[in-house]
TORFIMI-510919 format. One line per 10 residues: their letters; for each residue x, z, y of C-alpha. Coordinates in nm, 3 decimals. Layout:
a> X:Z:Y ~ ...
***
This chain:
xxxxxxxxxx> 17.860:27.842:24.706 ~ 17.939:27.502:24.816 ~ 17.500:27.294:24.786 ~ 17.484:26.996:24.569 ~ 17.296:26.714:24.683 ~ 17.239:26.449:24.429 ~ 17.193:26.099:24.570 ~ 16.943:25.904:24.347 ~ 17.056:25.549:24.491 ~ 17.172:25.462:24.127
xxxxxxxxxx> 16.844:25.523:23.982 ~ 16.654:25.318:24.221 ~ 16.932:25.050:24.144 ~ 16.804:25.051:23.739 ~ 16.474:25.023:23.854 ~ 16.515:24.725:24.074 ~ 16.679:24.549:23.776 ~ 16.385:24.529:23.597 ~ 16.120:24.580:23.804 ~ 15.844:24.793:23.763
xxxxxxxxxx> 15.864:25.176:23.813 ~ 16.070:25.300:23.558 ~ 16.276:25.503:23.593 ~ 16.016:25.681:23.807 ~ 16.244:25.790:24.140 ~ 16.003:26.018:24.229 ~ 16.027:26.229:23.932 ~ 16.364:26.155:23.914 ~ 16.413:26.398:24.196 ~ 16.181:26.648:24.138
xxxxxxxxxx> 16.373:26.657:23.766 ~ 16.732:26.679:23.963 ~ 16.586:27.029:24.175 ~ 16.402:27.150:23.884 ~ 16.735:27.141:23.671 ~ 16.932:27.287:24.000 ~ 16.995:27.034:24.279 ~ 16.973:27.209:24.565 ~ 16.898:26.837:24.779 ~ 16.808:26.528:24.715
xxxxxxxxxx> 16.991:26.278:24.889 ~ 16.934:25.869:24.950 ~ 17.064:25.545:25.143 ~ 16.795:25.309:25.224 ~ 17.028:25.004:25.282 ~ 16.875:24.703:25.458 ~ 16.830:24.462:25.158 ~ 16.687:24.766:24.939 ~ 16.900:24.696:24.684 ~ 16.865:25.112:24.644
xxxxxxxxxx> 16.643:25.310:24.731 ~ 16.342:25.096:24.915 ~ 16.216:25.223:25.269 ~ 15.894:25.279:25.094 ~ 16.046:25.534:24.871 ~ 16.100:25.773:25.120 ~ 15.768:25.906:25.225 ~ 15.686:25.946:24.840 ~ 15.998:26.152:24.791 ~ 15.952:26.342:25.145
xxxxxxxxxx> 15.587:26.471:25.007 ~ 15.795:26.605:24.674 ~ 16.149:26.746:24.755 ~ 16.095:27.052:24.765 ~ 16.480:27.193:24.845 ~ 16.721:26.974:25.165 ~ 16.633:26.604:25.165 ~ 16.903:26.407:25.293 ~ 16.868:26.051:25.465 ~ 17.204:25.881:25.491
xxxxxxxxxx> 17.257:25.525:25.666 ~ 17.343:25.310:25.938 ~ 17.103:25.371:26.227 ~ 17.043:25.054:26.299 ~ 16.622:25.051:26.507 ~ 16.474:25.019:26.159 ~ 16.631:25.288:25.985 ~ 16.573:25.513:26.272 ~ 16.194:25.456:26.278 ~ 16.189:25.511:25.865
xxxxxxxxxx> 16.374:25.910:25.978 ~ 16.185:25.983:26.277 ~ 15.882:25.930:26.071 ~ 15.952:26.096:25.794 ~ 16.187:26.364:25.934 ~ 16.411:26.502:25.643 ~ 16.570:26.801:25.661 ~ 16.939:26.589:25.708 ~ 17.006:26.250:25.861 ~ 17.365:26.151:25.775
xxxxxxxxxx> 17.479:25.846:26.018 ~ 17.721:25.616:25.822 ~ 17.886:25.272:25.965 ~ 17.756:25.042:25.686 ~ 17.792:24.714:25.757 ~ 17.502:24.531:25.636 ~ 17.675:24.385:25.310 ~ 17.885:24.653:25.225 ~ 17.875:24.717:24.849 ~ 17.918:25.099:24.942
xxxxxxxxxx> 18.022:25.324:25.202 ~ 18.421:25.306:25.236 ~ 18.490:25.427:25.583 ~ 18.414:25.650:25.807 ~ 18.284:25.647:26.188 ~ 18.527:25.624:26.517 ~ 18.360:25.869:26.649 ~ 18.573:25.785:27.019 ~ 18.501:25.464:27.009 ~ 18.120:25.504:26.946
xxxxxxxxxx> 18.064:25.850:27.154 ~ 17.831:25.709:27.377 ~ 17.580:25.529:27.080 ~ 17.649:25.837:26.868 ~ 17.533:26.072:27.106 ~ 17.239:25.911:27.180 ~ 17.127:25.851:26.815 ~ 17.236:26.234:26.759 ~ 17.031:26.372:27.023 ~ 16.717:26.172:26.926
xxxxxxxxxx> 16.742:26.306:26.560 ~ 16.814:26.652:26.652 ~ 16.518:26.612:26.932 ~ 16.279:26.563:26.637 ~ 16.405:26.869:26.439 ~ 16.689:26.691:26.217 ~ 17.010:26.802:26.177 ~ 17.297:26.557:26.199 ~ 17.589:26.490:26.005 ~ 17.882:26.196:26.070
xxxxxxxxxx> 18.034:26.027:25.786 ~ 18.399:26.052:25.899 ~ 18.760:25.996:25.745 ~ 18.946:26.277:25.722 ~ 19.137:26.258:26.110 ~ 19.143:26.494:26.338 ~ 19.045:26.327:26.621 ~ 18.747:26.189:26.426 ~ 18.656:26.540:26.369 ~ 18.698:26.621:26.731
xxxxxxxxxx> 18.495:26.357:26.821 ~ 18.199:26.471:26.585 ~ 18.189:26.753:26.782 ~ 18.215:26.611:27.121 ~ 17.924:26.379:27.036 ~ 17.710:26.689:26.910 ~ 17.671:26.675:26.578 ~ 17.580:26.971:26.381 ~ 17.810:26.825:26.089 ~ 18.075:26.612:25.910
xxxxxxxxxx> 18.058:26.416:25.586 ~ 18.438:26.382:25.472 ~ 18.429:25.976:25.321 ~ 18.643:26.137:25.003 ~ 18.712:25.797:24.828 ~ 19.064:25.793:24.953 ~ 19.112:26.101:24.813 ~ 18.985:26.007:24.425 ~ 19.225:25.708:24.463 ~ 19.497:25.906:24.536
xxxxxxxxxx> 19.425:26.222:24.311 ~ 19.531:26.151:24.012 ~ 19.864:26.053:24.134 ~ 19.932:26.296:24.413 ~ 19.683:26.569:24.411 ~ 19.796:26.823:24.675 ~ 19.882:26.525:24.918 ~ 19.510:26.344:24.839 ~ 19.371:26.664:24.984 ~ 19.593:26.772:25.256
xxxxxxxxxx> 19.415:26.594:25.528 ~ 19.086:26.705:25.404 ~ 19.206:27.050:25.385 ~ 19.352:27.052:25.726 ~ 19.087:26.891:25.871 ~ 18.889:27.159:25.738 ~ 19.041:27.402:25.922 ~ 18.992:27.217:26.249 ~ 18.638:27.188:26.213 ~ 18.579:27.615:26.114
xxxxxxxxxx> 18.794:27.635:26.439 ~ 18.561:27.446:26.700 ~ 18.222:27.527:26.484 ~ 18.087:27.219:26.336 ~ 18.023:27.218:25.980 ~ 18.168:27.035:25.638 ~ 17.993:26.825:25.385 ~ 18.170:26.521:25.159 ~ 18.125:26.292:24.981 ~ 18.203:25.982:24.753
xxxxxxxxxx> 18.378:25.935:24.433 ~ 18.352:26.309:24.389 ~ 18.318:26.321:23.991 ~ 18.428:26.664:23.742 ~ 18.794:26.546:23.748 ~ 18.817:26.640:24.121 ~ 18.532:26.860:24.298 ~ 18.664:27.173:24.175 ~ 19.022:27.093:24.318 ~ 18.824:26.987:24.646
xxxxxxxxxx> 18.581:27.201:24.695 ~ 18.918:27.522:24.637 ~ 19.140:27.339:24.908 ~ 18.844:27.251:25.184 ~ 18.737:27.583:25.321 ~ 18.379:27.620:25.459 ~ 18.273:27.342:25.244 ~ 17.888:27.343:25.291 ~ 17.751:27.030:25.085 ~ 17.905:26.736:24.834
xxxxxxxxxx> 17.643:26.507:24.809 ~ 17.734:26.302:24.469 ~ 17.550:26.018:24.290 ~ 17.768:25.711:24.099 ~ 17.922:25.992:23.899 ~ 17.646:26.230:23.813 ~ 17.456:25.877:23.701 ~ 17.745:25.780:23.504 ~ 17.815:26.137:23.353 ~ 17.411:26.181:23.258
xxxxxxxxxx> 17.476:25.889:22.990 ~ 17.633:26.145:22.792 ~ 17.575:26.465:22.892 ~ 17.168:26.395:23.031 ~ 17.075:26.469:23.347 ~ 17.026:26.825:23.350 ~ 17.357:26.925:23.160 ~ 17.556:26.733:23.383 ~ 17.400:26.852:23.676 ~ 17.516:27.200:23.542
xxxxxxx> 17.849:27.071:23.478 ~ 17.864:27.012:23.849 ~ 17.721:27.314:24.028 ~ 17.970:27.538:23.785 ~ 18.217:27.306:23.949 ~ 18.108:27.468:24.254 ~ 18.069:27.805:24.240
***
């Protein structure tokens, strides 16, 4: 069965609206893996519109199932992982006023940095995924660099799913195949919602992890938190 991680950046984002602590992140999380999460996952963004840097010690002495650190690795965001070592560090290219991830790395162009920041992490005892678009020489590059995984960047594929389903896929799916064949593993993510994982998650073999937030947010407006969550992992198995 293909792990859900649910990324609790939304939450924070409510929070920060008003102030205050409510809705509690913390117990936020523990609530996702207590109705079936198996990871928690968040993206401590330079201007902490999100989740804040000093979230992440409170939620590292309370996830009890993967915890999943996703970012740019710029010096500041590597000091927040190395000292608080989750389970996952997923390197994304955010530039610093991104409204969201949207693309993946160049893993050729960047070898050298990525190698180094992927060897540091792994040094400490973290595994290491690359957000990447669906390219094979991306995916080649993951590899050559040494990480332990991929993150497909799977908004191109919502976009295009509802018009062309089997061709929104088909680089995902053969990318897939690329990475069983030279051993690095699969997770995705973004946009993923109950319209499209299942599809996904039947064409992608080896599919490990789809770490999903905006959507499960959105959905737990009317369905709560712990149906939808449900709603997801029987999307999965």
């Amino acid at each position: 069965m293909t792990r859900l991680s649910v990324n609790i950046n939304k939450v924070a984002l409510l929070r920060n609206a008003r102030g205050g602590n409510l809705p509690n992140v913390v117990q936020v999380a523990m609530d996702c893996e207590e109705f079936g999460a198996q990871g928690i996952t968040v993206h401590p963004r330079p201007d902490e519109r999100h989740v804040r840097f000093s979230d992440v010690p409170a939620l590292k002495a309370v996830v009890r199932t993967e915890f999943n650190i996703e970012g740019n690795p710029t010096p500041e965001f590597m000091k927040l992982v190395l000292e608080n070592r989750p389970h996952q560090c997923t390197l994304v290219p955010d530039a610093p006023g991104v409204l969201t991830s949207d693309q993946g790395w160049d893993t050729l162009a960047n070898e050298s940095f990525l190698k180094e920041i992927t060897t540091e992490l792994q040094a400490a005892g973290i595994r290491v995924s690359l957000f990447v678009d669906a390219e094979e020489r991306f995916v080649e590059g993951a590899k050559k660099v040494g990480a332990d995984r991929i993150e497909f960047y799977t908004g191109g594929f919502a976009h295009l799913y509802y018009s062309n389903k089997e061709q929104a896929v088909e680089p995902h799916r053969r990318c897939a195949l690329l990475a069983n064949q030279i051993g690095i593993g699969i997770n995705a993510g973004h946009d993923l919602n109950l319209d499209n994982l299942r599809f996904f998650k039947e064409n992608v073999s080896g599919l490990l992890e789809v770490s999903i937030g905006h959507a499960i947010i959105a959905d737990a407006l009317y369905f709560g938190l712990s149906n939808t969550i449900q709603m997801y992992l029987r999307q999965l198995r």
